[in-house]
Structure formats: structure tokens, C-alpha cells
C-alpha positions in Angstrom: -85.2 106.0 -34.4 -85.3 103.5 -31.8 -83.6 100.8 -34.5 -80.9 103.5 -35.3 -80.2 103.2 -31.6 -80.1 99.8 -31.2 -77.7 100.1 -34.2 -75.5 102.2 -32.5 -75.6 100.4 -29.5 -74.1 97.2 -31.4 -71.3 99.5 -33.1 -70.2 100.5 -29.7 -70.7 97.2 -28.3 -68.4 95.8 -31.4 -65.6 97.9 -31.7 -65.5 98.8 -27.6 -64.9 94.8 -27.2 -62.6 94.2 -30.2 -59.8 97.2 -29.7 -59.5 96.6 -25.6 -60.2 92.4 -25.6 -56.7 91.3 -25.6 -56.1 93.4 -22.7 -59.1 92.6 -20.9 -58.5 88.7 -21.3 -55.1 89.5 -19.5 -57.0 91.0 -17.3 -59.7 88.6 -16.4 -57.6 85.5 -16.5 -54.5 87.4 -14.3 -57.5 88.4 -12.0 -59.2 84.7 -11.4 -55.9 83.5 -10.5 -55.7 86.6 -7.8 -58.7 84.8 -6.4 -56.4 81.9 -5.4 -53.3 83.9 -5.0 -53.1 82.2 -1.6 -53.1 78.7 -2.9 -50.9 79.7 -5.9 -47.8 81.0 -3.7 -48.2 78.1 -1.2 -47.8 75.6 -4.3 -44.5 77.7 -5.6 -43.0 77.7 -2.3 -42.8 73.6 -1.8 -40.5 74.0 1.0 -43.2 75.7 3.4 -44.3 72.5 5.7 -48.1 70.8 5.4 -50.7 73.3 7.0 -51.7 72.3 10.6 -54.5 73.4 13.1 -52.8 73.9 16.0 -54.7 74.5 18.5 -55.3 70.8 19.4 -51.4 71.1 20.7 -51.8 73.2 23.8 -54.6 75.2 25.6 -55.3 78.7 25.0 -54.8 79.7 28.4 -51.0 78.3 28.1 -50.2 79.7 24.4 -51.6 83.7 25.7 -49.1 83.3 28.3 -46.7 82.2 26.5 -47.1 84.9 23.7 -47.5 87.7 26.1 -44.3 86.6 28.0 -42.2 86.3 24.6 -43.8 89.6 23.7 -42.5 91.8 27.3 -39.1 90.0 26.0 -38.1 91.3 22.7 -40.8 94.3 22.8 -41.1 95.8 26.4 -41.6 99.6 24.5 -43.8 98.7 21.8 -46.6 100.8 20.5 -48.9 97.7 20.1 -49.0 94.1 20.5 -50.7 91.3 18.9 -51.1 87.8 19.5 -52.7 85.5 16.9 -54.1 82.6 18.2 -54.4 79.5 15.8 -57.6 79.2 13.6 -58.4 78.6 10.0 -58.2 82.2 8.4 -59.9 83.5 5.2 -57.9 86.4 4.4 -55.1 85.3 4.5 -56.7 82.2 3.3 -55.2 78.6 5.2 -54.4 77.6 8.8 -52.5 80.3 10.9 -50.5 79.3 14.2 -49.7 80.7 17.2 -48.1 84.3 16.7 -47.0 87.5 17.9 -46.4 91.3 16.2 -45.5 93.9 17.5 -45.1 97.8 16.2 -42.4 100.0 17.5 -42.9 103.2 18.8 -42.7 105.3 15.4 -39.5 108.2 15.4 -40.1 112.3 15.7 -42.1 113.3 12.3 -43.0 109.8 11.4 -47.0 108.4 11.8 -46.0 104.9 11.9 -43.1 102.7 13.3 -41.5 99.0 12.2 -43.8 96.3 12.2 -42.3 92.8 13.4 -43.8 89.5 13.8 -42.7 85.8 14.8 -43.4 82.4 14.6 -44.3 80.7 18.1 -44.2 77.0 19.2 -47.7 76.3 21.1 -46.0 73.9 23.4 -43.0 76.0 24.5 -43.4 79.4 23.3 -40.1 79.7 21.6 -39.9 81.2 18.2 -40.1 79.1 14.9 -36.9 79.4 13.0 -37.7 80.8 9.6 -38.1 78.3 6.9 -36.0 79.4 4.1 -38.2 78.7 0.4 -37.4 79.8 -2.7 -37.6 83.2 -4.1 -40.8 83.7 -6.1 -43.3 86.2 -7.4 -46.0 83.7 -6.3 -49.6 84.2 -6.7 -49.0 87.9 -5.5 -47.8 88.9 -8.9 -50.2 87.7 -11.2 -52.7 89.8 -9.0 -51.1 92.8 -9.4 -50.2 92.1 -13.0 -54.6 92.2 -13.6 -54.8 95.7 -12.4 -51.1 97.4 -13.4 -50.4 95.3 -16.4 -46.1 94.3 -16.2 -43.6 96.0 -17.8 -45.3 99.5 -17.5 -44.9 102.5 -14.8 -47.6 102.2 -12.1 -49.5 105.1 -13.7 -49.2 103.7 -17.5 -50.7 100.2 -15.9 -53.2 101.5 -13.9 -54.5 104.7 -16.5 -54.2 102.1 -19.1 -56.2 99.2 -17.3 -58.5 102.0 -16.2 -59.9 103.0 -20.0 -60.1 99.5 -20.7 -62.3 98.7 -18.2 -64.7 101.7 -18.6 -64.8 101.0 -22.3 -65.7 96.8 -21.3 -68.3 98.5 -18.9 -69.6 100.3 -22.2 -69.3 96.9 -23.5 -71.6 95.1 -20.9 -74.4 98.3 -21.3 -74.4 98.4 -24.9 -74.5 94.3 -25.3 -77.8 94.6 -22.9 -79.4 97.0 -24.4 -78.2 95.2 -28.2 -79.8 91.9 -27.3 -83.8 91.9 -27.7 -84.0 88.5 -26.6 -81.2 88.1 -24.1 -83.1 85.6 -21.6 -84.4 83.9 -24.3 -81.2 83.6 -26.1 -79.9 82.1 -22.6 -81.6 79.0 -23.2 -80.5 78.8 -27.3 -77.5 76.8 -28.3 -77.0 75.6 -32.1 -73.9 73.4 -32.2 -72.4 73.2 -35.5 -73.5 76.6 -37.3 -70.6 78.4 -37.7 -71.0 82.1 -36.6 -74.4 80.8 -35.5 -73.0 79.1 -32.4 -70.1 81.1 -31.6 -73.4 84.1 -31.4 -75.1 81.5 -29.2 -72.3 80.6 -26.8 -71.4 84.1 -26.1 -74.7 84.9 -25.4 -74.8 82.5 -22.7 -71.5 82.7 -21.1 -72.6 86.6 -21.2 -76.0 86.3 -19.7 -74.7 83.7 -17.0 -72.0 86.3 -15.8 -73.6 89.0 -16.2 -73.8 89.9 -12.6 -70.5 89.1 -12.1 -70.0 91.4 -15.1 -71.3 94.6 -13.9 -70.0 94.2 -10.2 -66.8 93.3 -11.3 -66.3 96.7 -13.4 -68.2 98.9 -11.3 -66.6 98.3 -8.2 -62.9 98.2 -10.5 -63.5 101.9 -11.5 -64.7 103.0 -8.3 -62.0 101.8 -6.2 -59.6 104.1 -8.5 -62.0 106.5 -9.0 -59.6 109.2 -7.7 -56.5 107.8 -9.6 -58.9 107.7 -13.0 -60.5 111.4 -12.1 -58.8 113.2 -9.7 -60.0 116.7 -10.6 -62.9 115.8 -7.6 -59.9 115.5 -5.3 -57.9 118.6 -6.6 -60.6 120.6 -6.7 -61.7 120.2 -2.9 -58.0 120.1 -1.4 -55.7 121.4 -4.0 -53.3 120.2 -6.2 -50.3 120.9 -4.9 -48.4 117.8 -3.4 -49.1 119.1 0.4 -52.7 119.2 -0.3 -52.9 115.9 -2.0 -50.9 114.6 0.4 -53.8 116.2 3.3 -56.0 114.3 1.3 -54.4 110.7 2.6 -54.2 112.1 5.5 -57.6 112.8 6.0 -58.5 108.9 4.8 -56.4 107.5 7.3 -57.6 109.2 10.0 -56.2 111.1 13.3 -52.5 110.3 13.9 -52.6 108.3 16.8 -50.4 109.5 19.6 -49.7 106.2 22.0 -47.8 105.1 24.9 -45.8 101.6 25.0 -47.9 99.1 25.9 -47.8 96.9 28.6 -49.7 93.7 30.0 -53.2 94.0 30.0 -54.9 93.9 33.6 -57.9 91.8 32.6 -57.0 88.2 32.4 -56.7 87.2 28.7 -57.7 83.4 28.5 -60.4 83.9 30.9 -61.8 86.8 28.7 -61.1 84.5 25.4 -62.9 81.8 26.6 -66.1 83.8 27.6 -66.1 85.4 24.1 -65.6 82.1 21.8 -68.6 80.6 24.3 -70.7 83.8 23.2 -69.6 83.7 19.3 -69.4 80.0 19.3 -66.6 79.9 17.4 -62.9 80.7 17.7 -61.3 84.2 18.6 -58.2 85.0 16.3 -56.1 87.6 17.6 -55.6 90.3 20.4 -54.3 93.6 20.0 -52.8 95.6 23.1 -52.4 99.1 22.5 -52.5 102.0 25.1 -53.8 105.5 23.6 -52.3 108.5 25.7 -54.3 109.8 28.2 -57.3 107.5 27.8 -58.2 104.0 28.7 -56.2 101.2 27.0 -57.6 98.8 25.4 -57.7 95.4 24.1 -59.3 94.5 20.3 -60.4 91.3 20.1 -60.8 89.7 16.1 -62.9 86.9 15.7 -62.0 84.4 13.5 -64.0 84.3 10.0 -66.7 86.9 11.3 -69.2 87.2 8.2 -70.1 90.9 6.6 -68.6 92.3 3.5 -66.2 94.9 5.0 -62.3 94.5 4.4 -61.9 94.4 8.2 -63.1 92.2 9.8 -65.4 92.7 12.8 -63.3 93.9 16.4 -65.0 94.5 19.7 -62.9 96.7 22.2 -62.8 96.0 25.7 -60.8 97.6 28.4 -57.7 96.4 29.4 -58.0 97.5 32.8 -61.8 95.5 33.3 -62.7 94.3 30.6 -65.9 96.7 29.8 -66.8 97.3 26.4 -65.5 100.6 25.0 -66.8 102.4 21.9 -64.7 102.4 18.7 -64.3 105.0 16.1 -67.2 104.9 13.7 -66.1 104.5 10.2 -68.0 107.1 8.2 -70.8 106.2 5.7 -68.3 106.7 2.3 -65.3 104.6 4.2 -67.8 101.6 4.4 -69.6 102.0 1.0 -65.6 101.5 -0.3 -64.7 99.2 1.9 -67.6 97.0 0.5 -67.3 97.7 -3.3 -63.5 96.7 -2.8 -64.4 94.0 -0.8 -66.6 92.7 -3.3 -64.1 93.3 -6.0 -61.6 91.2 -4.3 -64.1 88.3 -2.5 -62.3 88.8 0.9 -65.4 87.7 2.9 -66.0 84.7 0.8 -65.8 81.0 2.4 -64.6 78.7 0.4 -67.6 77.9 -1.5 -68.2 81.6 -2.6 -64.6 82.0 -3.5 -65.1 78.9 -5.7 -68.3 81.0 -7.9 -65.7 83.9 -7.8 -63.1 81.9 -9.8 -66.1 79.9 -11.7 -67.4 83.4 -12.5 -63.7 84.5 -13.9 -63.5 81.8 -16.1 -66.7 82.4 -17.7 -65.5 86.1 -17.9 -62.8 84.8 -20.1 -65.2 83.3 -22.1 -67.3 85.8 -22.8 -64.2 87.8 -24.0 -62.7 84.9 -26.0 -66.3 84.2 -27.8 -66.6 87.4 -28.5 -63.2 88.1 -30.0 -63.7 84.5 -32.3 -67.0 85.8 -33.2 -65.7 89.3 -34.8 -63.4 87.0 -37.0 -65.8 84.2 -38.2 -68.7 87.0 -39.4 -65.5 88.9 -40.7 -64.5 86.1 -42.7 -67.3 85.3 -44.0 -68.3 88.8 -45.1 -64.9 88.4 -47.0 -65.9 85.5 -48.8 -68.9 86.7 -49.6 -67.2 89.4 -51.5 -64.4 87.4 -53.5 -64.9 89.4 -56.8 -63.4 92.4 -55.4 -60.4 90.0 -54.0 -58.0 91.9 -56.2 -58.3 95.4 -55.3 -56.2 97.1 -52.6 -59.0 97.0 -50.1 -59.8 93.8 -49.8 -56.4 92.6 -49.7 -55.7 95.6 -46.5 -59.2 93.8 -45.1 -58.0 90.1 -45.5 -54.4 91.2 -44.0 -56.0 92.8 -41.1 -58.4 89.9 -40.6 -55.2 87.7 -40.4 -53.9 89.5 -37.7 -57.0 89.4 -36.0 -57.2 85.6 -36.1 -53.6 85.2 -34.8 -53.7 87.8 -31.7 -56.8 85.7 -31.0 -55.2 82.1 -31.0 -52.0 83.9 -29.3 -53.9 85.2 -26.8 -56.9 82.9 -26.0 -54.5 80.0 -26.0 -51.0 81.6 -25.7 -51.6 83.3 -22.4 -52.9 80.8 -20.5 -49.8 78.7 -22.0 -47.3 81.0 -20.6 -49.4 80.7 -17.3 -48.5 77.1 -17.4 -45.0 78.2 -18.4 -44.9 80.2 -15.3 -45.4 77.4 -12.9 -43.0 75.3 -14.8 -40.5 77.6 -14.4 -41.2 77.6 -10.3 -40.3 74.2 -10.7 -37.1 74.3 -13.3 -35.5 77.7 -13.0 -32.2 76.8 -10.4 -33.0 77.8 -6.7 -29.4 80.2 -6.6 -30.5 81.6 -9.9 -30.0 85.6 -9.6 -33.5 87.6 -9.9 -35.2 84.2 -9.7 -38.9 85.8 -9.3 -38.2 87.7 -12.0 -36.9 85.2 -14.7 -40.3 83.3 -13.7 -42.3 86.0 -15.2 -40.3 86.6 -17.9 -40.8 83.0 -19.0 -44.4 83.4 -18.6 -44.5 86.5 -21.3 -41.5 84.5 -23.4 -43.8 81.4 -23.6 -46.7 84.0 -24.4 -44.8 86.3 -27.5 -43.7 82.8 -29.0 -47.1 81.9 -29.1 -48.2 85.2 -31.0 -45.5 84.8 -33.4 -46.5 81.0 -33.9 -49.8 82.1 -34.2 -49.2 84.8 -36.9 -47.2 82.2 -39.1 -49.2 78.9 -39.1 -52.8 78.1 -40.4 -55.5 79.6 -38.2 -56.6 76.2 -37.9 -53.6 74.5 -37.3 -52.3 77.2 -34.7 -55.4 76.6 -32.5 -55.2 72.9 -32.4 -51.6 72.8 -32.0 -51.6 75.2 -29.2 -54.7 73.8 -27.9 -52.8 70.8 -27.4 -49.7 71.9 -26.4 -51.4 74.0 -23.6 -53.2 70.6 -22.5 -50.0 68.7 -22.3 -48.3 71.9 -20.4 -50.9 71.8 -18.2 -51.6 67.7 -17.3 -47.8 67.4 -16.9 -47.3 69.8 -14.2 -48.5 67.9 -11.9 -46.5 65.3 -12.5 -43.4 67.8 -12.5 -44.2 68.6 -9.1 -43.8 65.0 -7.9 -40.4 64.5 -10.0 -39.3 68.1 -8.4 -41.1 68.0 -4.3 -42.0 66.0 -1.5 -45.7 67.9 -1.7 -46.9 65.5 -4.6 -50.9 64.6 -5.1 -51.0 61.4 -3.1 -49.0 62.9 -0.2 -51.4 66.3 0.0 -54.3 64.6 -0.2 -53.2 62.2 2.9 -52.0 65.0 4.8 -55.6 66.8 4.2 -54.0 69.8 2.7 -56.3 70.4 0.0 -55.2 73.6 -0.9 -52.1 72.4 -2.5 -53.8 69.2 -3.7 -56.7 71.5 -5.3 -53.8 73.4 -7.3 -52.7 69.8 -8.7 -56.4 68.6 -9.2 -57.3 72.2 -11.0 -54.3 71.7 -13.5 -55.8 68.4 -14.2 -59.1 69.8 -14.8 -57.5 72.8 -16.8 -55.6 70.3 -19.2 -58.7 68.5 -19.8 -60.5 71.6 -20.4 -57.8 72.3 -23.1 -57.7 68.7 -24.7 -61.9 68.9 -24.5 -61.8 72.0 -26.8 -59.2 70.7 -29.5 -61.0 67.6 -30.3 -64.2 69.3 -30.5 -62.7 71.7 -32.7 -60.6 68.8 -34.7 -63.7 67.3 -35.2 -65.8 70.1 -36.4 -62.9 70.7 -39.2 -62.2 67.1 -40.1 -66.4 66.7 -40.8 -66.4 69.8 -42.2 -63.7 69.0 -45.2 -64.7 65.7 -45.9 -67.7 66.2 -48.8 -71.6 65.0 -48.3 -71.5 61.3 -49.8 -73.5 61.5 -53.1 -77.2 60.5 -52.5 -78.3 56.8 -54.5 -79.9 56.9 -57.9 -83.4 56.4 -57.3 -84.7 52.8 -57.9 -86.8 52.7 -61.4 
């Protein structure tokens, strides 16, 4: 009974991981590069000057005032204001300078008005001019493509990204309970034994991101838990599109109900200073906003506050006197989904952790890849085993399906990632007046991608993965040198200016290249001493 089980239990874990992997891989490697969506739409907008810390260029005292005058200029009936001090952000990730927003005072029926921001120079207080870049999808777009897929409706993408990942959760349970020796299989690797050590790599890319595994599903589903199942919802507020619509009401809260702000009483850089002595670090913003009939108030963000909560930590003070006042209190399931989506996304992470994050995506593509490889080498080598029924109609159906298994694997495991690299080159090529620019960069991503499924599909399996292989390391290693042919922000320059998130992008294309070009001579290799035959063995001396 309990084998039976265990046999089930690798059925599920088969098939579940074979008919959603392609998707999940898109997925997975669409997702790690959300991790450095930042970085990734700073590097496709070249025109966007070095980052800078600026707070070395004037005092705080001088930049509040300076903000708070600009602000009673061009919003004197605001709902809110908010000055950003400079400081070295996580979320959005990169140095931010002096600014101010503002919200306007939203119209009869609406909840919400326009929301405006500018630019400030710290020594004057003037406003930036806005720094005209090219038109691209950025980094922004690859995220969204790992949760709504591109091409598709939002509720195609999302249901459809939705089943995967439940059935890849399946996956992850069934492959745990599968494995008898899973930490002991950690520590096995047998290079050079066919299915052997594709079995043994994928057990350890598995076993190493496990954790990473689980969370990373979990907290997926959960996030959309209403989109995936919303009978809960329906059944508690109705389904008709005033009760749903009750339903977001009741997550955003109260409708506030404000009066336009105004100067706060309490002196600001006096009140700053005191709180960056208390935190020791730096405060990053200031929001004004005056509730009606009750005290108004000033929230005070500190700047890369730890805790794994999307928002970071704000203490409210009194704008009159500067006395603490008590905020709303988020209720216990508003933090538990704050958390699991923080912890989807990494938004607390420091640089470090964001690193494991993306480490921890790659390997997630490798456990994916393995496994897809691994379905095809034990397939083909049941087929061999059974070459005397080669003639008959189902083994010809078998070794035509196996075919197409190999080439959506070399396609995808290679092809995607090759239209990635297509992608940036694009950023680079495409003309800067070009109409629907943004777009056109994505369609040359899935362009680059379907010519690799049909190249796939038509060469040797073996000769498809070492020439993409190769062509993806080339793709790759050269686009740093495109950038320098095409920009200003080149290597040498990026790393003397200290902005190492566009040198990291170069330096990580570098590494990704070599990654490629590692894998293709390892697997030239393994072919080339594979065909050649054992020398014969010496006569034995009489």
C-alpha cells in the first residue's frame, strides 16, 4: 500500500511537471528578472543621468523649506503633501533626491484625486526639468509578464498562471514525498551517467531551493486567492458588481474625508533631526495631511526601516506639537497578506537578500529545466530499449511525440532566455521615433523566442542545443559591448561613477554569457567522448 502511494505520488509528480513546465519556466525566469526590475529599466533608459546621493549638497533644514515653499506655490488646496528627502531607497530600489507630491482634493463622488510630483534642485528648490528617455517597457514588463503571461486578457493570464502554479505546488509535495533519500541525494552527483546525472542534478537544484520553492507558490496562490476562488468572496458579500465592488471597499478602508492642507505648525527640520538622532539613520519623507475635524498630522517614513510588511514603518506626530498620535491598526488578515506578498515580491530585502532572491530564481529554473531534460532522456531510452516494436504505429506516435518534447525543451530552456537577450538588444537597436517602441521590444523578445522553437523542432536535438547554447552566449557577452557602441553609461564609465546598478546589469550579462558558453562545452564534450569508440585493449603478452 504505502509503495502504491509512493507510486502515485511520482505519477503526479511526473506528469504535473511535464504538461505546465514550459509555462512555469516563463514564469520563473520572467519572475527573477522582476527581482531587478529596478536595475533593468534604469539600464533601458541610458539617458537617465548617474545616480547621486544628494544630500551632501545642502542641509536638510534648507531643502524642507525649500520643498514646503515650492509646495504652498503650485498646491495651496491640496489634500496632502509630501516631501521626500534624499536617501538610498529599497523599494523603489537606487538613490532618490529631493522631492515633492502632492494629491488634489478628489471631485463630488470620487475617493481619490490627481496625484502629482516633481523634481527639486537641493540647492535652489527649483524644479528639475524632466529628462526626456526613450519609450520602453523596462523591467516593469517582464514582471508583469511572470504573473499575466503577454498576449492574453488579464483573466486568461492570471487563471491560466493560477493552475499552473497550484499544479507546480502539487509538483514540489508529491517530489517530497517521491524522494526516500532526498537529503542524502543532496550530497550525490554522478557526472557522466546519462539519466543518472540529470536524476542527480535535479535533485540537488531541488533540495537547495526547496524553501524558496514552497514560499514562492504558497504566497503566489494566496495573494490571488480571491481572483483563483472567489465563491468565499461571493458568498459573504454577494455577487452582484455593487457587492463585489463593497468588497474593495471594505479592504481599502474608510473613505477619508480631508481638508487642504496647510504648513505644519511644528518645525520640520528641527523635528527631522531629533528623529534621524533617535533612529540613527536617515528619515525619507513627510506627509502633511489634515483629516476633518481632528488633529492634523504629519507621517514621518524612515528610510530602509527593516520588517516584512509592504509599507514601510510611519510614526504620526501632530502637526500642531509634535506629540505622537495613534494610527489606524491594520487588522491581523491585512498584515498576514501584506507579509506573504511581501515575501513573494522581496520588498524588504537589502541588497544582499535580494541577491539569494535572484540566486534562488535561477536555481528555480533549474529545477524546471532538469526536470523537463530528465522526462526526455529516460523516455528515450525506454524507446530504445524497445526497437523491435519500431515499426508499429505506436511507437512511431511515441518517438514523434518524444521529438517534440526534446525541441519545446531546447526552444524553451535555451530560446527564452535568447529572446531575453533579444529584448535588451532591441532597447538598444530599435529607432528612438519608432511608433509603439515599447511594444516592438517585446515583440522581438517572443520573435527571437518562436524562431528558436521552430529551429529547435527542425535541427538535431544535439545540434539545436549547442548551436543555441552558443548563440545565446554570444547574444549575451556582446551586449555589453553594444551598450558602449550605443551610450555614454558604458562598464568603465559606471564603475567610476560608483553606479553599480547599471554596472551590475553589464557584469551579470557577462556572467550570464559565460554561464551559457560553460554549459555548451560541457555538453560538446560529453557528445564528442561519447561517439568516439573505447580504443581496443592490447593483446596480452605470451
Amino acid at each position: 500500500m504505502k509503495e502504491s502511494f509512493r507510486q502515485c505520488m511520482a505519477w503526479l509528480h511526473t506528469w504535473t511537471g511535464l504538461t505546465t513546465g514550459w509555462v512555469l519556466f516563463f514564469v520563473f525566469v520572467t519572475g527573477t528578472a522582476g527581482y531587478v526590475d529596478d536595475e533593468i529599466t534604469r539600464w533601458m533608459r541610458p539617458e537617465l543621468p548617474y545616480a547621486a546621493v544628494q544630500r551632501e549638497h545642502g542641509d536638510t533644514s534648507t531643502m524642507i523649506g525649500l520643498a514646503l515653499a515650492r509646495l504652498q506655490a503650485v498646491a495651496p488646496q491640496a489634500r496632502s503633501w509630501t516631501v521626500t528627502l534624499p536617501h538610498r531607497s529599497r523599494e523603489p530600489r537606487g538613490e532618490q533626491g529631493l522631492a515633492i507630491a502632492w494629491e488634489t482634493l478628489p471631485a463630488p463622488g470620487q475617493d481619490r484625486g490627481r496625484r502629482l510630483r516633481e523634481e527639486l534642485d537641493p540647492g535652489s528648490g527649483a524644479p528639475l526639468p524632466a529628462l526626456q528617455a526613450r519609450a520602453t517597457g523596462g523591467g516593469a514588463v517582464l514582471y508583469r509578464m511572470h504573473y499575466l503571461l503577454h498576449y492574453l486578457s488579464y483573466e486568461t493570464g492570471i487563471k491560466l498562471v493560477g493552475i499552473c502554479t497550484m499544479l507546480m505546488l502539487l509538483a514540489v509535495v508529491t517530489g517530497v514525498i517521491t524522494h526516500k533519500r532526498i537529503f542524502t541525494d543532496f550530497f550525490t552527483f554522478r557526472p557522466g551517467k546519462g539519466q543518472r546525472s540529470w536524476l542527480d542534478a535535479h535533485n540537488v537544484v531541488s533540495v537547495m531551493s526547496l524553501p524558496f520553492f514552497l514560499m514562492i507558490t504558497y504566497t503566489g496562490l494566496v495573494f490571488f486567492a480571491i481572483t483563483y476562488l472567489p465563491a468565499a468572496r461571493d458568498a459573504l458579500y454577494g455577487d452582484t458588481p455593487a457587492q463585489r465592488q463593497a468588497y474593495v471597499q471594505e479592504l481599502r478602508g474608510p473613505a477619508r474625508d480631508d481638508l487642504p492642507v496647510s504648513a505644519p505648525r511644528v518645525p520640520l527640520p528641527a523635528l527631522v533631526a531629533r528623529l534621524e538622532a533617535e533612529w540613527d539613520g536617515r528619515v525619507a519623507s513627510l506627509q502633511m495631511v489634515h483629516p476633518r475635524n481632528a488633529t492634523p498630522y504629519v507621517d514621518v517614513r524612515r528610510a530602509n526601516a527593516s520588517g516584512l510588511h509592504v509599507e514601510r514603518p510611519v510614526l504620526r506626530l501632530s502637526a500642531l506639537d509634535g506629540t505622537p498620535l495613534a494610527r489606524p491598526a491594520d487588522d491581523t488578515t491585512t498584515r498576514v497578506r501584506s507579509t506573504l506578498f511581501a515575501l513573494h515580491e522581496g520588498l524588504f530585502a537589502n541588497w544582499w537578500l535580494r541577491w539569494l532572491y535572484f540566486i534562488s530564481g535561477l536555481l528555480g529554473c533549474a529545477v524546471i529545466g532538469t526536470g523537463l531534460v530528465l522526462w526526455t532522456v529516460k523516455r528515450r531510452q525506454q524507446h530504445r530499449t524497445r526497437s523491435a516494436d519500431a515499426g508499429s504505429f505506436t511507437a512511431r506516435a511515441n518517438a514523434l511525440g518524444l521529438r517534440l518534447v526534446e525541441g519545446l525543451n531546447a526552444g524553451t530552456l535555451v530560446g527564452l532566455p535568447l529572446g531575453l537577450a533579444a529584448y535588451f538588444w532591441a532597447n538598444r537597436l530599435l529607432p528612438l521615433a519608432l511608433h509603439e517602441r515599447a511594444e516592438w521590444e517585446v515583440h522581438s523578445l517572443f520573435l527571437v523566442w518562436g524562431w528558436a522553437l521552430l529551429y529547435a523542432c527542425g535541427r538535431p536535438v544535439k545540434r539545436a542545443w549547442l548551436e543555441l547554447l552558443s548563440l545565446a552566449a554570444v547574444a549575451y557577452g556582446a551586449i555589453p559591448l553594444l551598450n558602449a557602441l550605443t551610450t555614454d553609461k558604458h562598464l568603465a564609465r559606471t564603475m567610476a561613477q560608483g553606479d553599480w546598478a547599471l554596472a551590475g546589469f553589464d557584469l551579470a550579462m557577462f556572467g550570464l554569457a559565460a554561464l551559457f558558453a560553460g554549459v555548451a562545452l560541457k555538453l560538446k564534450n560529453k557528445w564528442r567522448a561519447a561517439g568516439v569508440p573505447a580504443a581496443p585493449r592490447p593483446a596480452p603478452r605470451t
